[in-house]
DONURO-136231 format. One record per residue (C-alpha): residue number from 1; residue in one letter; x, y, z. Coordinates in nm, 3 decimals. Example, Ala and Ser with C-alpha at 12.3 -4.5 7.8 and 13.67 -1.06 7.14 Angstrom:
// residues 2
<r k="1" r="a" px="1.230" py="-0.450" pz="0.780"/>
<r k="2" r="s" px="1.367" py="-0.106" pz="0.714"/>
END
This chain:
// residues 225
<r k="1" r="x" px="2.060" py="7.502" pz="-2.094"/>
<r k="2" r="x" px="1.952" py="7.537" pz="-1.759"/>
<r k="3" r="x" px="1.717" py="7.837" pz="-1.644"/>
<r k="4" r="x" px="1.805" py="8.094" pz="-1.385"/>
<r k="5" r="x" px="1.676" py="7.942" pz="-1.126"/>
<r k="6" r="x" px="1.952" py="7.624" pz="-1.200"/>
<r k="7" r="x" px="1.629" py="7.324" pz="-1.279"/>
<r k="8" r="x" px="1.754" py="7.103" pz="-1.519"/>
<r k="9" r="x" px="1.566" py="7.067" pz="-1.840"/>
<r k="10" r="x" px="1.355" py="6.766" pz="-1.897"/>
<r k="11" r="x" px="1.525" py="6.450" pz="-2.104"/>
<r k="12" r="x" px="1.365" py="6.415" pz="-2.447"/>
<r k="13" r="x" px="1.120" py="6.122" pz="-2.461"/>
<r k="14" r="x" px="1.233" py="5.852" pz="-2.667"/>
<r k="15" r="x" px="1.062" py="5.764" pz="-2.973"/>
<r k="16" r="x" px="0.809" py="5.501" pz="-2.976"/>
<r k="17" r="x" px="1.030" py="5.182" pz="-3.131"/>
<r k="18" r="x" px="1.323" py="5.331" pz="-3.166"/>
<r k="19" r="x" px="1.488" py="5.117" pz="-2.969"/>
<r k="20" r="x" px="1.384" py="4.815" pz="-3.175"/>
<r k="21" r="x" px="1.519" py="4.765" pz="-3.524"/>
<r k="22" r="x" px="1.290" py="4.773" pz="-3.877"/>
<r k="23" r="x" px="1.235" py="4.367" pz="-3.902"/>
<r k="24" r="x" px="1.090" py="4.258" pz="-4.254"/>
<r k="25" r="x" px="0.841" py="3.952" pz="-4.191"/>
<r k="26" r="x" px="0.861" py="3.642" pz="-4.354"/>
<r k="27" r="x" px="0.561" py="3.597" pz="-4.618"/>
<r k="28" r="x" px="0.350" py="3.320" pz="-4.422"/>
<r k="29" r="x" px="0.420" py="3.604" pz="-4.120"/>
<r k="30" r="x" px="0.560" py="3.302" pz="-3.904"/>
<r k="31" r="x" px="0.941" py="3.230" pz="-3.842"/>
<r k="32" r="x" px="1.027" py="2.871" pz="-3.902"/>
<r k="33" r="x" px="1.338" py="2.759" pz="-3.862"/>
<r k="34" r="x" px="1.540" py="2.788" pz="-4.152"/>
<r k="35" r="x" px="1.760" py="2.457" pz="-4.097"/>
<r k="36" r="x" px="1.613" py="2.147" pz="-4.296"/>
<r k="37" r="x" px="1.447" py="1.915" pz="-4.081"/>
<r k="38" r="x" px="1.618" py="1.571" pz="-4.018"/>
<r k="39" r="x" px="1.311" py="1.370" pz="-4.142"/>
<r k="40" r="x" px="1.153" py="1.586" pz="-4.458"/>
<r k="41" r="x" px="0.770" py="1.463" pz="-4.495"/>
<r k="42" r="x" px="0.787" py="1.203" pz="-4.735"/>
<r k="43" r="x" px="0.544" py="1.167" pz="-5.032"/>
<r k="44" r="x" px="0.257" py="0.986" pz="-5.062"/>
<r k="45" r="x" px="0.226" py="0.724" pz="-5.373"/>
<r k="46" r="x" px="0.134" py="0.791" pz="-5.731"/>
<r k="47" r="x" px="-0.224" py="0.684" pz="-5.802"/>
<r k="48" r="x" px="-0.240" py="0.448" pz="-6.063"/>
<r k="49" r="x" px="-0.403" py="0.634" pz="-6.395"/>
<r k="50" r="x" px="-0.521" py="0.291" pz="-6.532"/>
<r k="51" r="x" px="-0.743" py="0.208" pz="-6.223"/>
<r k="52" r="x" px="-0.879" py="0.566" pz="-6.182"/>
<r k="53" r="x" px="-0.948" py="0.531" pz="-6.551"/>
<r k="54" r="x" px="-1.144" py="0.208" pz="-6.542"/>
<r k="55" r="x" px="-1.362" py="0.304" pz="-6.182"/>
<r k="56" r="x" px="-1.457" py="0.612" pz="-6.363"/>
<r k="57" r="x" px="-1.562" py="0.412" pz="-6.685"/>
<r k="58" r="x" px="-1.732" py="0.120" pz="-6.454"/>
<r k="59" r="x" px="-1.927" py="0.378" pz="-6.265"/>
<r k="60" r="x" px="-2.112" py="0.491" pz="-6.582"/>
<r k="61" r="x" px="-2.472" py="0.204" pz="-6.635"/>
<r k="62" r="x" px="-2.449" py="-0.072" pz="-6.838"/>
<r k="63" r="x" px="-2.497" py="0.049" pz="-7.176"/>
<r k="64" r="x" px="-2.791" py="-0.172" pz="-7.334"/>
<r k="65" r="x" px="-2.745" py="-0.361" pz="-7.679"/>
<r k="66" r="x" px="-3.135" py="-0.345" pz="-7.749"/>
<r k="67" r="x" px="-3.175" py="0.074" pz="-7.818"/>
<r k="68" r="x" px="-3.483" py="0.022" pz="-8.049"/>
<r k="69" r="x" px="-3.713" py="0.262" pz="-8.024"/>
<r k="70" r="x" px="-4.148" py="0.156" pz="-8.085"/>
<r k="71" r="x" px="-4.346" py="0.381" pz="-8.220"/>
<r k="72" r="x" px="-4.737" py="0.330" pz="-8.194"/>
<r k="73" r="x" px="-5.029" py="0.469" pz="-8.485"/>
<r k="74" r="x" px="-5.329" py="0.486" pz="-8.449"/>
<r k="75" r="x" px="-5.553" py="0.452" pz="-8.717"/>
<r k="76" r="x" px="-5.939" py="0.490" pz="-8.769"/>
<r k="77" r="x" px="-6.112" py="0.373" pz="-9.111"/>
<r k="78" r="x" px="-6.455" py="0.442" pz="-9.216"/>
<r k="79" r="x" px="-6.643" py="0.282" pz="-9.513"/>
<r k="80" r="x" px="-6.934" py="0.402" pz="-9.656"/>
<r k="81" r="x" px="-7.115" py="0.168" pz="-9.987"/>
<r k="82" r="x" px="-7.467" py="0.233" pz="-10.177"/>
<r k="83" r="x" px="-7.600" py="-0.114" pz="-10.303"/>
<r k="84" r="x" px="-7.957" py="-0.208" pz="-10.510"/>
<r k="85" r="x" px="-8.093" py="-0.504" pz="-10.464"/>
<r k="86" r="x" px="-8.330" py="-0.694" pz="-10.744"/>
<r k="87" r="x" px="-8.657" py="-0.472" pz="-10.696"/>
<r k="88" r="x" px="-8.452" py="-0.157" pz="-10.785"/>
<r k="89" r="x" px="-8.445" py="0.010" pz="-10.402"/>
<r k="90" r="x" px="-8.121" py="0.144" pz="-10.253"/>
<r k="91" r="x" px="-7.988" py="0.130" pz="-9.918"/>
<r k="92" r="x" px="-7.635" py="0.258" pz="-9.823"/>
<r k="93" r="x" px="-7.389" py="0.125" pz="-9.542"/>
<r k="94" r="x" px="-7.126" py="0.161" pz="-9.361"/>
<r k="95" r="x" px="-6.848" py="0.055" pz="-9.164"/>
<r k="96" r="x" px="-6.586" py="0.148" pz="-8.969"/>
<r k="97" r="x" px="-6.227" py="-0.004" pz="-8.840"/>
<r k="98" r="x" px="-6.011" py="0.101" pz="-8.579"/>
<r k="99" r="x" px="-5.625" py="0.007" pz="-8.590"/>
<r k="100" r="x" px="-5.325" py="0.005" pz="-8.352"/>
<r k="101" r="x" px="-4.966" py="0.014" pz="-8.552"/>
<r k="102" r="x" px="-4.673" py="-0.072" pz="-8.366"/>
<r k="103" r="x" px="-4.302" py="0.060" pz="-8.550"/>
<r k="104" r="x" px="-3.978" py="-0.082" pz="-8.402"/>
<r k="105" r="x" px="-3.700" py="0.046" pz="-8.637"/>
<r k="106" r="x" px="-3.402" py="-0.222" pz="-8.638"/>
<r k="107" r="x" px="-2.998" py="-0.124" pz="-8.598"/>
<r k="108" r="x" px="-2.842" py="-0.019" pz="-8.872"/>
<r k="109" r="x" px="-2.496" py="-0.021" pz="-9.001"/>
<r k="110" r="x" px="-2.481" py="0.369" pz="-8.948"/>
<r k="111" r="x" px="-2.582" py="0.397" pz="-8.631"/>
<r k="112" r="x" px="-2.371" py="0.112" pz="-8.482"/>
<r k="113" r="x" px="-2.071" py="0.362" pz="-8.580"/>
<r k="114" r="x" px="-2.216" py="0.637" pz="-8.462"/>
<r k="115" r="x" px="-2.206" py="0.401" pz="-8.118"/>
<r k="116" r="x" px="-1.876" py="0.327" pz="-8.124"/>
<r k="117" r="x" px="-1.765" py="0.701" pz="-8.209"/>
<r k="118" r="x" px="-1.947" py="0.784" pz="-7.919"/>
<r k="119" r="x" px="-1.808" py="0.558" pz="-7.653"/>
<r k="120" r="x" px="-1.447" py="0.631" pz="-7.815"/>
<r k="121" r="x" px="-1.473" py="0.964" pz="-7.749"/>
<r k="122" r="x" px="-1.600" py="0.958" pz="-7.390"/>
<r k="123" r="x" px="-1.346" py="0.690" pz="-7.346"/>
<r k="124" r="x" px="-1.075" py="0.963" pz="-7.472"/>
<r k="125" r="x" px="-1.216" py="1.226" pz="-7.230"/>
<r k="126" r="x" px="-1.209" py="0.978" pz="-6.917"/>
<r k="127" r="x" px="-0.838" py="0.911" pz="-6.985"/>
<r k="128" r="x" px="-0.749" py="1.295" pz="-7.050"/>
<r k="129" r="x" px="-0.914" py="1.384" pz="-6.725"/>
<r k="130" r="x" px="-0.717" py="1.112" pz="-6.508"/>
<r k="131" r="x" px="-0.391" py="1.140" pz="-6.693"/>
<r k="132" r="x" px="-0.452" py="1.553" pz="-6.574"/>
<r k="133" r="x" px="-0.553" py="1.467" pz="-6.224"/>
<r k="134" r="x" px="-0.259" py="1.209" pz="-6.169"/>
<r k="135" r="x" px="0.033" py="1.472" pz="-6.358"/>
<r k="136" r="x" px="-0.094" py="1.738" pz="-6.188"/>
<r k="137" r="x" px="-0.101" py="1.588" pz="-5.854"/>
<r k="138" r="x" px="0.278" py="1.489" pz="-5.875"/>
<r k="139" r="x" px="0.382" py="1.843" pz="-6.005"/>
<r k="140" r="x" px="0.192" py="2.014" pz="-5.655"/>
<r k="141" r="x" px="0.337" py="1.755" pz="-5.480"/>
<r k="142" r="x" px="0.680" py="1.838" pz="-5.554"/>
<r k="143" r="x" px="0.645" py="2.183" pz="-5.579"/>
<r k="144" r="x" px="0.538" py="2.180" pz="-5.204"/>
<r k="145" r="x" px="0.870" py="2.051" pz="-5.160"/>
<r k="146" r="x" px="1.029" py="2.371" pz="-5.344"/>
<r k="147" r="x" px="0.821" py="2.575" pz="-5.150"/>
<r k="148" r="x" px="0.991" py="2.416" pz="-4.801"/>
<r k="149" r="x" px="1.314" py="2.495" pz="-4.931"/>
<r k="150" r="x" px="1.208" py="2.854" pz="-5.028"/>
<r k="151" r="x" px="1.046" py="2.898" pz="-4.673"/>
<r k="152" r="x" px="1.387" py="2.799" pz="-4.557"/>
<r k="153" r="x" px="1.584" py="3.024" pz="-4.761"/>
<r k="154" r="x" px="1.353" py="3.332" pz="-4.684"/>
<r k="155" r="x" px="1.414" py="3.257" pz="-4.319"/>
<r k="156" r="x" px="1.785" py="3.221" pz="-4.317"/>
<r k="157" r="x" px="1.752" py="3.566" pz="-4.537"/>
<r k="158" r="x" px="1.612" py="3.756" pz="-4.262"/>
<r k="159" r="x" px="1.859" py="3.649" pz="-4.008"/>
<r k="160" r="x" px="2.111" py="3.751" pz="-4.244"/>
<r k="161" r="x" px="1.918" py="4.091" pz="-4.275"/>
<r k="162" r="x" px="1.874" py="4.116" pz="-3.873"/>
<r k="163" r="x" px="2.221" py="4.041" pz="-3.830"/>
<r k="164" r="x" px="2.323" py="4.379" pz="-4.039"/>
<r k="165" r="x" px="2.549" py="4.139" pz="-4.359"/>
<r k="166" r="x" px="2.252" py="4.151" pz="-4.617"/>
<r k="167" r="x" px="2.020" py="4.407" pz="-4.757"/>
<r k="168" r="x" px="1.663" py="4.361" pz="-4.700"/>
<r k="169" r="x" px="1.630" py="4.322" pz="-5.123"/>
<r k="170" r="x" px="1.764" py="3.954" pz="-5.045"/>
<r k="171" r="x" px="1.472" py="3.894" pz="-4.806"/>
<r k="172" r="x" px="1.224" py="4.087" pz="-5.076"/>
<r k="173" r="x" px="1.347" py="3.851" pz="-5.349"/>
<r k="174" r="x" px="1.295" py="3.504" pz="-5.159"/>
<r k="175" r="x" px="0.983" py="3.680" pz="-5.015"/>
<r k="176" r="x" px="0.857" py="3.739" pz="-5.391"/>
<r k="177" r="x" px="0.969" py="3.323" pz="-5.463"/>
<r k="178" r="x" px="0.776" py="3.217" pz="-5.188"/>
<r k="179" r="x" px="0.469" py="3.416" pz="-5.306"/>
<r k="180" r="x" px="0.488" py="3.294" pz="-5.649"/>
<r k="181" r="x" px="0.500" py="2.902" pz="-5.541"/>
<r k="182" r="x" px="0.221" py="2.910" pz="-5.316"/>
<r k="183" r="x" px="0.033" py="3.125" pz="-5.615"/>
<r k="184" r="x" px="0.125" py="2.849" pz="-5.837"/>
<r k="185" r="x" px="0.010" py="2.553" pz="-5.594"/>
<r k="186" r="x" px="-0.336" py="2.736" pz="-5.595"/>
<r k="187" r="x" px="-0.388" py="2.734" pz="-5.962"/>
<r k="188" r="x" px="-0.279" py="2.306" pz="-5.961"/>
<r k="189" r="x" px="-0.536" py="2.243" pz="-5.677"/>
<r k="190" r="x" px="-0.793" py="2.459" pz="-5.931"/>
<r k="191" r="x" px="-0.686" py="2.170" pz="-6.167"/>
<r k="192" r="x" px="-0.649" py="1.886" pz="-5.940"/>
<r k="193" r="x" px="-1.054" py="1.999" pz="-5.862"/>
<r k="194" r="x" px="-1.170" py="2.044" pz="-6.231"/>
<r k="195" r="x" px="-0.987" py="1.703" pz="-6.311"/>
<r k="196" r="x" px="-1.219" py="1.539" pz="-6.062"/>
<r k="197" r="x" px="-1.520" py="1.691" pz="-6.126"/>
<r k="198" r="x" px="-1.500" py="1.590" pz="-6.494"/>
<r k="199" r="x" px="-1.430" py="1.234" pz="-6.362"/>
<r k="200" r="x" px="-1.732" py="1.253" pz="-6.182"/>
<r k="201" r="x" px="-1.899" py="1.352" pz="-6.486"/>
<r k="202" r="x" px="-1.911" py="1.065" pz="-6.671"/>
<r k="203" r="x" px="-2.100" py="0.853" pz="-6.414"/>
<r k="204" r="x" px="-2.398" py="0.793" pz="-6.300"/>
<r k="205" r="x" px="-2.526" py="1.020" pz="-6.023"/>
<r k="206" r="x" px="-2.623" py="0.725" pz="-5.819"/>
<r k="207" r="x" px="-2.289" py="0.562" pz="-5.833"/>
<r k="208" r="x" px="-2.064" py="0.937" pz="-5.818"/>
<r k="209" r="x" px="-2.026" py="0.892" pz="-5.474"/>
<r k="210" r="x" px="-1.797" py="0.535" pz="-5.474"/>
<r k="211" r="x" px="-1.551" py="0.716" pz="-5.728"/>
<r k="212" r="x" px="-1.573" py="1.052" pz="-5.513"/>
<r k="213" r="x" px="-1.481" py="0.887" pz="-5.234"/>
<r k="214" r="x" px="-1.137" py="0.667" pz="-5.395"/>
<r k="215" r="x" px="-1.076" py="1.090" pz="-5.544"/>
<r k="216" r="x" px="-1.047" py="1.186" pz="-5.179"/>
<r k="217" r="x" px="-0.868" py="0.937" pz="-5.066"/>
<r k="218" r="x" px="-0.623" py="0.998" pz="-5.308"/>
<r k="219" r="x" px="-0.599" py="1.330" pz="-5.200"/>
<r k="220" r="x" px="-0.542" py="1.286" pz="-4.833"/>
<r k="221" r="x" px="-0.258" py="1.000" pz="-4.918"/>
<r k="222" r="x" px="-0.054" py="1.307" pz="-5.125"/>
<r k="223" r="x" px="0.137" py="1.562" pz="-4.922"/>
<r k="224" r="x" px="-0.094" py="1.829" pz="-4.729"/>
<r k="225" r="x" px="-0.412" py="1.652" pz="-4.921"/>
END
């Protein structure tokens, strides 16, 4: 209504974003494209579990065949004697000895199996931790390549949201997919890390570095590193 004096009231001022619709963001907060690409990345080679095994076995030292151990003894001796001689007098004497023992214990039966039980086992736990770090590996690798496709999906999703023919619960779903894999390809690099740190573990820590090093190479060869 206008007042008596005939001014027009002033227009309402619009509301800050109305004019621009409620658009849910993807879960990486970027907006690729949601068409598959003509070249996917392709994936880098399996390691082979046999040759990580045997680097990680040759980087422990030469184990020696001679383990005897030498103890040394000392020993001190001290002799004391009274003797007469033919006009009836006494005289006492002494003597004493000094004496260095050497002990150097020979292999038995025993412990020879107690040397073989113990190279078994860390034989066992070098193969455990390369047959994790190569099965692992494969499963992040092609769960990365899930993860593209859920990426894809989420996109398309919100286009279908912005264009008004789905409900934003679509988006919330892929959005809640997406969140899981890249959850999930957290916890495998967690194992792809403990994997090579227990490899690393059974050498030396003058020859780690040559076995690090093939690890990491590894690494950067699979998809994303």
């Amino acid at each position: 209504a206008a007042d008596p004096a005939g001014t027009p009231p002033d227009p309402p001022r619009p509301v800050e974003g109305a004019d621009k619709p409620f658009l849910l963001p993807t879960y990486s907060g970027d907006s690729p494209s949601f068409h598959a690409p003509d070249k996917p990345p392709a994936s880098g080679p399996a390691p082979d579990a046999r040759d990580l095994y045997e680097r990680a076995l040759a980087c422990w030292p030469v184990r020696s065949l001679f383990r005897g151990e030498v103890t040394l003894e000392g020993r001190v001796r001290n002799e004391r004697g009274l003797y007469l001689d033919d006009s009836g007098v006494s005289s006492g004497t002494s003597r004493a000895s000094a004496a260095l023992v050497a002990r150097l214990p020979l292999y038995s039966a025993i412990e020879l199996d107690r040397e073989r039980e113990r190279e078994w086992s860390r034989r066992v736990r070098v193969a455990e931790s390369a047959g994790q770090f190569v099965s692992v590996l494969a499963e992040r690798d092609k769960l990365r390549r899930q993860l593209d496709l859920l990426r894809a999906l989420e996109r398309r999703s919100q286009e279908r949201v912005k264009a008004g023919v789905a409900e934003t619960t679509e988006q919330v779903a892929f959005m809640e997919k997406v969140a899981s894999a890249e959850g999930e390809i957290v916890r495998l690099s967690g194992l792809l890390q403990k994997a090579r740190i227990e490899l690393l573990g059974n050498c030396h820590e003058h020859q780690a570095d040559g076995l690090d090093a093939h690890i990491k190479q590894l690494l950067a060869s699979a998809r994303g590193g």
